[in-house]
N, C-alpha and C positions, 0 to 999 in steps of 0.2 A: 204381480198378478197376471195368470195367463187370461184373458180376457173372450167372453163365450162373442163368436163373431155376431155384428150388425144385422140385422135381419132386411134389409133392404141391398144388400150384398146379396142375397140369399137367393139363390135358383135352384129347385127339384124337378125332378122326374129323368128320365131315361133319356130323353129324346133333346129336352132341349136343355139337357148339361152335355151333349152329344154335340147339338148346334156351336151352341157357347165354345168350346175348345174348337170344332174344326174352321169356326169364324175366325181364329188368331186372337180373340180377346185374352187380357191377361186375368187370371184367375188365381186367386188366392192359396187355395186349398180344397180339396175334395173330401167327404166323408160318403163311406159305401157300407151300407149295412152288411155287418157278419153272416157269411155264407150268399151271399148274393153273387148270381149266375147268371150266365147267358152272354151273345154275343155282342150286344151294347154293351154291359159291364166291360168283356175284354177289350171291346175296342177303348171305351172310354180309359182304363189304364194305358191302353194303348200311346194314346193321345197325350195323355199327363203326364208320362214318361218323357214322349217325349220333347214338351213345352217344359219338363223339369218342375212341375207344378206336384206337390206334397199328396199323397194320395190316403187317408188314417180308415182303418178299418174300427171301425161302431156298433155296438146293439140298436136294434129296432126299437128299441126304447126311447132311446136317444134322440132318431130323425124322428117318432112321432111327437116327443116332446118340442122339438123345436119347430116343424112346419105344422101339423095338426092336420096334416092332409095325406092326401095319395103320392109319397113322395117316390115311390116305386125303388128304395132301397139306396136312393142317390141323392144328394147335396152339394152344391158345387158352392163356391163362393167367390164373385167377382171382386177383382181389384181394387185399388183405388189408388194404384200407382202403375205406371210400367216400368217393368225388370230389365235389368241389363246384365251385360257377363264383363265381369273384371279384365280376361284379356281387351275386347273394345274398348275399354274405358280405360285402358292402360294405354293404348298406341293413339288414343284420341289428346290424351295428357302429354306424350312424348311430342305429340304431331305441331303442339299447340307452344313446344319449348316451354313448359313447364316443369317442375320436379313433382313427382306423384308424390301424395301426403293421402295414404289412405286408410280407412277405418276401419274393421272387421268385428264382429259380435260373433260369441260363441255360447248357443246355447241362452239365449237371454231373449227371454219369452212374454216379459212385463212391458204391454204395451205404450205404458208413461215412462218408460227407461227408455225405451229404445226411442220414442220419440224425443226425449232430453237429450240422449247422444245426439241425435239429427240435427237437434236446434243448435247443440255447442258444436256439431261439426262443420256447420255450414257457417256461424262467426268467426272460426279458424280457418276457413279456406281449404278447406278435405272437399278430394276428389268425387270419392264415392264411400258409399258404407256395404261392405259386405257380410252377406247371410249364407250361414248354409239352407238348404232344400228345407231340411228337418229341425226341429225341435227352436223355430223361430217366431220370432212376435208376429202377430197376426195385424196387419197395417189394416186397422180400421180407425173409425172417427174419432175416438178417444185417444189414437199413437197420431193422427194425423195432428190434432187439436193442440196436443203436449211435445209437438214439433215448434208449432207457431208456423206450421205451413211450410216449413224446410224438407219436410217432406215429398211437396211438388216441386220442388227446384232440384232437391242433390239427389243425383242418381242411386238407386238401391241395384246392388248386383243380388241372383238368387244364383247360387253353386251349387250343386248335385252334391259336391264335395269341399270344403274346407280345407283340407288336407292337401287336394289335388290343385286347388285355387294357390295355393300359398305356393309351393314347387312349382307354377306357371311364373308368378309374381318373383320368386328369389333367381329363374333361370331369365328373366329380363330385367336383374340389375336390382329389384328393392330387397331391402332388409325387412324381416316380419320379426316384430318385437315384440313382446309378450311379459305385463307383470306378473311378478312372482313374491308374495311375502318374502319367504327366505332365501331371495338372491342378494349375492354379496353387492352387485354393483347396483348402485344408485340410480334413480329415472336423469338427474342431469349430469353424469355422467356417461350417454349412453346415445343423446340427441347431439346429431349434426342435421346439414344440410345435405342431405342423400334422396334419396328416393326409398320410402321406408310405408310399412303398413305397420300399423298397432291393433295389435290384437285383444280385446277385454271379453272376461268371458262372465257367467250368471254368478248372483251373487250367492255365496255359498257353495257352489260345484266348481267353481271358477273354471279353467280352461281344462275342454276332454285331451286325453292322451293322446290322441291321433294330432291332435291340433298343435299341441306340446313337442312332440317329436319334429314339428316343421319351422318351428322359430328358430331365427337365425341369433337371437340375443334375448336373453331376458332383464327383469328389472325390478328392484322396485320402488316402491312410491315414500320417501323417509315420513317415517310420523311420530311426534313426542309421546303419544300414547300406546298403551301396549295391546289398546284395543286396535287392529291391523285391519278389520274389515269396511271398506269404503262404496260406497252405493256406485254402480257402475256408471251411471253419468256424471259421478263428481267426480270418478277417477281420470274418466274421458276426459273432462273440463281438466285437469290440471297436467295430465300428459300433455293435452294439445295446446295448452297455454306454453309451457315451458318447452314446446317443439319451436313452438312458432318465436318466443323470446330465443330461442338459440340461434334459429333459422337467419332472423333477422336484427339481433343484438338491440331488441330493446331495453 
């Protein structure tokens, strides 16, 4: 379930979604009513561009159903985490002589999944969990809650690109691994100790072709039944159990 955002996240008008971004706060997401003009509007793209902050174009219908006010064509939505970029959290993991074990979501926008991955990420010892820009769970109080609060602890990377993240990450050493129903090789045939990102993508669309084309191995998950589709935090939970038994030959 994509989840309608928090209304206490919730800041309108021109000016002080204008404030909001050139303050450095971290913001979630933007909605700008269709056909909205003028030179606030361009700056405010401006801005979200580039703080890398999602920008979705809406009906008027929409902002007045959600604020009920003068929202002058703008919606901003404040944080409730701060973002990070996978290279820093990649040289901050090497810095630290550790092996980067990290997580990436594709396209997976149900904000009790993605907060389920966080939870099972942060019991397996993952770095970070990486998002693209677009088509991402929206971190509010109900992804925070269905973390168990691993949310404020494990760092969220936001990437303009997926695509362009994963070719940063395979040209500094990790593997990006990606399930596949019909791949011939198996999930524990395929874990070592490497420096590795696993990729899970929505359930049902599973991982886009752009994202597809960048994995360096894929896999997948063996199952007695011929029913093959696994809810994407329980796919998480058993990737990173069986990374981590390999990891460390429990």
């Amino acid at each position: 379930m994509a989840a309608y955002p928090d209304k206490q996240q919730m800041l309108y008008g021109r000016q002080p979604v204008l404030e909001m971004l050139e303050s450095g706060h971290e913001v979630e997401k933007i909605w700008l009513q269709k056909g909205a003009k003028g030179n606030e509007i361009r700056n405010i793209r401006a801005l979200a561009k580039n703080a890398h902050v999602p920008v979705q174009t809406v009906p008027q219908e929409r902002l007045n159903r959600l604020t009920g006010k003068n929202h002058q064509g703008v919606v901003a939505f404040a944080a409730l985490i701060d973002y990070y970029r996978a290279h820093d959290v990649l040289m901050q993991t090497y810095e630290k002589g550790e092996v980067p074990l990290f997580v990436a979501l594709d396209g997976v926008t149900d904000v009790r999944n993605f907060g389920a991955v966080a939870r099972t990420a942060e019991c397996f010892g993952v770095h970070t969990i990486i998002t693209g820009q677009a088509d991402k769970a929206l971190i509010n109080a109900e992804a925070m809650k269905a973390s168990s609060g691993a949310l404020s602890r494990l760092p969220v990377c936001r990437e303009p690109s997926l695509a362009d993240a994963f070719q940063e990450l395979t040209a500094n050493g990790l593997a990006v691994m990606g399930t596949d129903t019909s791949a011939s090789d198996r999930l524990q045939d395929n874990v070592s100790h490497e420096p590795v990102t696993f990729v899970f993508g929505a359930e049902g669309e599973g991982l886009s072709k752009n994202v597809q084309s960048q994995l360096t191995t894929t896999f997948r998950i063996p199952m007695v039944s011929n029913f093959n589709s696994l809810n994407v935090s329980v796919a998480a939970g058993i990737v990173l159990y069986e990374a981590r038994r390999s990891f460390y030959r429990l």
